[in-house]
C-alpha positions as CSV (number, residue, x, y, z in Angstrom):
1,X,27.4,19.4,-20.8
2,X,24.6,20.7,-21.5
3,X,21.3,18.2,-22.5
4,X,19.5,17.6,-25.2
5,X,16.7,16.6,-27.0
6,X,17.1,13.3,-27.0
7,X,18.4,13.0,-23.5
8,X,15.1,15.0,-22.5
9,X,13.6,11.9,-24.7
10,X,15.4,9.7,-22.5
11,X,14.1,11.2,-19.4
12,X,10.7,10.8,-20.5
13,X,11.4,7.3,-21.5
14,X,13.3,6.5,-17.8
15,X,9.6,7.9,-16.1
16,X,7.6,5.9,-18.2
17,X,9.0,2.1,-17.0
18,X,9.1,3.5,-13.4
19,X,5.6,4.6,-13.6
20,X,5.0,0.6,-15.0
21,X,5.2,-1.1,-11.4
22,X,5.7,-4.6,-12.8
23,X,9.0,-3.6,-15.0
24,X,12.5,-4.4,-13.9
25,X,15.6,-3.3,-14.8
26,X,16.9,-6.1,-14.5
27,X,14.6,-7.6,-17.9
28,X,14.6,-4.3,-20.2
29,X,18.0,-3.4,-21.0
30,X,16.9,0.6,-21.9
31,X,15.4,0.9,-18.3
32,X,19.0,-0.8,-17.0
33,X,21.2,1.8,-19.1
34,X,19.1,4.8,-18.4
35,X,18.7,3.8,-14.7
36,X,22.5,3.6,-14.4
37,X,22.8,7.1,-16.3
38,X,20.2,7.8,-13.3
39,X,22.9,7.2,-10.7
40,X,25.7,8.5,-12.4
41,X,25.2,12.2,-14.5
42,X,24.4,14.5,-12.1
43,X,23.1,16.4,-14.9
44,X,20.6,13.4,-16.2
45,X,19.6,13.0,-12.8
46,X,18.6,16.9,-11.9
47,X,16.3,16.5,-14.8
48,X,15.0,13.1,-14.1
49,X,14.2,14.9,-10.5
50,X,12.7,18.3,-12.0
51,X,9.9,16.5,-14.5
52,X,9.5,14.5,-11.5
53,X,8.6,16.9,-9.1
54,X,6.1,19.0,-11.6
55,X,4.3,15.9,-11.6
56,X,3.9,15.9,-8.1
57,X,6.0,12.6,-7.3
58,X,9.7,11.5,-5.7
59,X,12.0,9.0,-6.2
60,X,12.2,6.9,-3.1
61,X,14.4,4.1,-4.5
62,X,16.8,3.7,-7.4
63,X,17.8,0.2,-7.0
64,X,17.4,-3.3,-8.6
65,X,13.9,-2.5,-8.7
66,X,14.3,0.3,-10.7
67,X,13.3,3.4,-9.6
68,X,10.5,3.1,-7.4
69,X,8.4,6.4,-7.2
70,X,6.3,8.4,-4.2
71,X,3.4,10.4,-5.2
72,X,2.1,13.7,-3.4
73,X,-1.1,13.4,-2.2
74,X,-2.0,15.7,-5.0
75,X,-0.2,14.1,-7.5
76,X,-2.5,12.8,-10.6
77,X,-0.4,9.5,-10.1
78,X,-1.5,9.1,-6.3
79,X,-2.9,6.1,-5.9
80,X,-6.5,6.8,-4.9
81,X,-9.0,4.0,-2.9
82,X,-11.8,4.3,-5.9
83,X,-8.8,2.5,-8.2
84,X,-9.8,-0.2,-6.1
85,X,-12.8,-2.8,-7.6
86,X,-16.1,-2.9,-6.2
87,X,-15.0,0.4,-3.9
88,X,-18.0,2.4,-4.8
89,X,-19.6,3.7,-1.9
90,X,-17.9,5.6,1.2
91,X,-18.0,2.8,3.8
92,X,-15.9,0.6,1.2
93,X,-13.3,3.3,1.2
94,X,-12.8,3.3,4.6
95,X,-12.5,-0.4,4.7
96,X,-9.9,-0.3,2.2
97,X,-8.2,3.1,4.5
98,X,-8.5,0.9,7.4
99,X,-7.0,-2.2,5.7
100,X,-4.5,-1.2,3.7
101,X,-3.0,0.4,6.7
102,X,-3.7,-2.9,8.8
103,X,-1.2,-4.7,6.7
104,X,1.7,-2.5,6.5
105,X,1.2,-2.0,11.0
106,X,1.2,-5.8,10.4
107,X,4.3,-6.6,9.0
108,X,6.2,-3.2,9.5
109,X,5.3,-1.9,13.5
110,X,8.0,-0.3,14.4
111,X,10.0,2.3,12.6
112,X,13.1,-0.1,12.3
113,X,11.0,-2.6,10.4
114,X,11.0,-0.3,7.6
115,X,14.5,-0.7,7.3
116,X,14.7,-4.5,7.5
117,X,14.6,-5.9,3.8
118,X,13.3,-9.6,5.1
119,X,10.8,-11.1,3.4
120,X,7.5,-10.9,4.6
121,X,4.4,-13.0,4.2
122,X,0.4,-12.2,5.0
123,X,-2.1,-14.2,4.7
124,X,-5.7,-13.4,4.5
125,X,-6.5,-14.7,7.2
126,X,-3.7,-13.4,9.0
127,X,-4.9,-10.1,8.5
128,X,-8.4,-10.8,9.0
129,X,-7.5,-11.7,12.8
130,X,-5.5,-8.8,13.3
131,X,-7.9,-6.2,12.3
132,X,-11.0,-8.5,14.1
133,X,-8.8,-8.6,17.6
134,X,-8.7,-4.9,17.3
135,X,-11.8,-4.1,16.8
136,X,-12.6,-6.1,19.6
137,X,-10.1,-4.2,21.6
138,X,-11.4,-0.9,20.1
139,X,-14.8,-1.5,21.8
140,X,-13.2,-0.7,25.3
141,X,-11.2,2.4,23.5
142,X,-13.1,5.6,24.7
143,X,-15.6,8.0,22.6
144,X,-14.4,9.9,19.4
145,X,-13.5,13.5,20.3
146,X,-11.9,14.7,16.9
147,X,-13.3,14.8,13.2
148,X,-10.1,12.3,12.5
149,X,-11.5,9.4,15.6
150,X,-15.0,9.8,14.0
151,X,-14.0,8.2,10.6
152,X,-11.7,5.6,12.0
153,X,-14.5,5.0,14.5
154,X,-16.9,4.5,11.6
155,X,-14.2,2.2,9.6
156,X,-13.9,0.0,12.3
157,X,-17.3,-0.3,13.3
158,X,-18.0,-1.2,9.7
159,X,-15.2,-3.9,9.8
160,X,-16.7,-5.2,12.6
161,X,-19.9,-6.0,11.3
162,X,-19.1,-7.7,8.3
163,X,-18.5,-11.8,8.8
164,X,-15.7,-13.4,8.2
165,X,-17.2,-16.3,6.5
166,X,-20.3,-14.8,5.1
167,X,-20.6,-16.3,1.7
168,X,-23.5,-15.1,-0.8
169,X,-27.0,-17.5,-0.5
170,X,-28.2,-16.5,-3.7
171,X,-27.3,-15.1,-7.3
172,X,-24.7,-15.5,-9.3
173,X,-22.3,-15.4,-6.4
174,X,-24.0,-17.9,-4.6
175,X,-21.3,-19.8,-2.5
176,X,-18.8,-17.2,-2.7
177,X,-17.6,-14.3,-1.2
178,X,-19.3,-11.3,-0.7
179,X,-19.4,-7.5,-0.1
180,X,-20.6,-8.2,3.3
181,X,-18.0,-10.3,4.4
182,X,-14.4,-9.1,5.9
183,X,-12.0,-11.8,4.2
184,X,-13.7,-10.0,0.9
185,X,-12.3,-7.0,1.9
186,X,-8.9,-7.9,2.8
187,X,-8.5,-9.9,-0.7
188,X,-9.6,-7.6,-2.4
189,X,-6.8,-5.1,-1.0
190,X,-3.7,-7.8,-1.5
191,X,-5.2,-8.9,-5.1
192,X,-4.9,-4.9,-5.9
193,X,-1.4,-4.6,-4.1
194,X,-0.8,-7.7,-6.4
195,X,-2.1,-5.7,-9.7
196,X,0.3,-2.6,-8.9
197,X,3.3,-4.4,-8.0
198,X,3.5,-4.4,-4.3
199,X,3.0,-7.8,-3.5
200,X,2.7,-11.2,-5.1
201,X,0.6,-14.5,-4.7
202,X,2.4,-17.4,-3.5
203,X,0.1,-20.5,-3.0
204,X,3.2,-22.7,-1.8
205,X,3.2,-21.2,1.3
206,X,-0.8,-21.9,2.1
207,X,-3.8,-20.6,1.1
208,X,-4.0,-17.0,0.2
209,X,-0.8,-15.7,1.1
210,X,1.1,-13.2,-0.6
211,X,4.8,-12.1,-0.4
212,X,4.7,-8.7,0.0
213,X,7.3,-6.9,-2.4
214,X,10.1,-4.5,-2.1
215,X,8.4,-1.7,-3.4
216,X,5.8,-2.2,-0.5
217,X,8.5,-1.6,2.2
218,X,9.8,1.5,0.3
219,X,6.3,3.2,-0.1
220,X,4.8,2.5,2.9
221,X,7.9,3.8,4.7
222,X,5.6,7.3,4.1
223,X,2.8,5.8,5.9
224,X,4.9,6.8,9.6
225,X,2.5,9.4,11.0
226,X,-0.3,8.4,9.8
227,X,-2.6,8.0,12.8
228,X,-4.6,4.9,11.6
229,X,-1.3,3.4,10.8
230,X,0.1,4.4,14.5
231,X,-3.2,2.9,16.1
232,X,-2.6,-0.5,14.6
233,X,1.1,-0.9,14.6
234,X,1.0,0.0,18.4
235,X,-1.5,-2.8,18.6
236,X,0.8,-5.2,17.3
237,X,3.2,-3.9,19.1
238,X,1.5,-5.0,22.3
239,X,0.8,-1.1,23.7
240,X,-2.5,-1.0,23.6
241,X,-2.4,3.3,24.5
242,X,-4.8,4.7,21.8
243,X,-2.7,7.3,19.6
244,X,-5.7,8.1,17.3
245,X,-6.1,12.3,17.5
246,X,-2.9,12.8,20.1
């Protein structure tokens, strides 16, 4: 069989609801027929796959999420840190860098994790220890030696000057949060992850803790090699062997 216009429609129309992070299959009976065709024409799927990979992105996942896409670095889809609010200057990005990979080392440090579909909680303040007890163990680590140490030297160090309970004395913002403050930070990562689908807020289980998603598990699966990723996850691991530049 060859397709046609209308299946190439369909294609189109399959791409669009996985590239909307918050639609399921599951509600939208369109995405649940042309997700099944997905899985089963070979045909449907090679093209699904080729539009796919001139835009620079992979499917990961094809289950009841729907399917849950990677993005090439390149890609135009690729999430990038100034998406983030308030991420404006290069010191915020590399909070954000040094976060977001402080959560998935968190709940996923070892490769098996990623293939353990639990559910998994953070908190805020969770997080906010985890990254604080290793900058503290950080101080001892030894001197940069490679382009790649010097900016995770200078995230770190930027963490670790910020307060975790620093709340604004004046403004607008007076009594709240603020830029110069860690816990700031880490919401502001998890309220994002929250906005794109990767996690969710779930105030029954204390204050500011999230439930982080499928979809999280599946794209951070790519985050393996990454040597800020490595650092931390070895951290929480208990081996303390610095892995940053080896």
């Amino acid at each position: 069989m060859t397709l046609g216009q209308q299946d190439f429609s369909d294609v189109g129309i399959l791409i669009g609801c996985a590239l909307r992070p918050k639609q399921r299959p599951g509600a939208d009976s369109d995405y649940r027929t042309l997700l099944g065709r997905y899985r089963e024409d070979a045909e449907f799927h090679n093209a699904v796959n080729s539009v796919l990979d001139g835009l620079d992105l992979q499917v990961l996942s094809a289950g009841e999420l729907g399917l849950v896409l990677g993005a090439r670095r390149e890609s135009v889809f690729a999430y990038r840190l100034t998406d983030l609010p308030n991420v404006g200057t290069v010191p915020h990005r590399l909070l954000v860098g040094l976060i977001s990979a402080a959560i998935a080392a968190y709940v996923f440090p070892t490769p098996a994790d990623f293939d353990d579909d639990r559910v998994r909680w953070v908190s805020v303040d969770e997080i906010e220890r985890f990254v604080r007890d290793a900058c503290d163990r950080l101080k001892r680590a030894p001197e940069p030696q490679t382009p790649e140490d010097v900016s995770f030297e200078e995230a770190w160090r930027t963490y670790d000057r910020l307060s975790p309970g620093y709340k604004a004395d004046r403004g607008k913002g007076q009594g709240r949060r603020s830029a110069a403050s860690s816990t700031y930070w880490v919401a502001n990562v998890l309220n994002w992850m929250v906005d794109q689908g990767l996690a969710r807020l779930t105030p029954n289980r204390g204050p500011e803790t999230f439930q982080l998603l499928e979809r999280f598990r599946i794209q951070v699966g790519e985050l393996a090699g990454n040597a800020t990723y490595e650092l931390l996850a070895a951290r929480r691991r208990g081996d303390h062997t610095p892995v940053v530049g080896t």
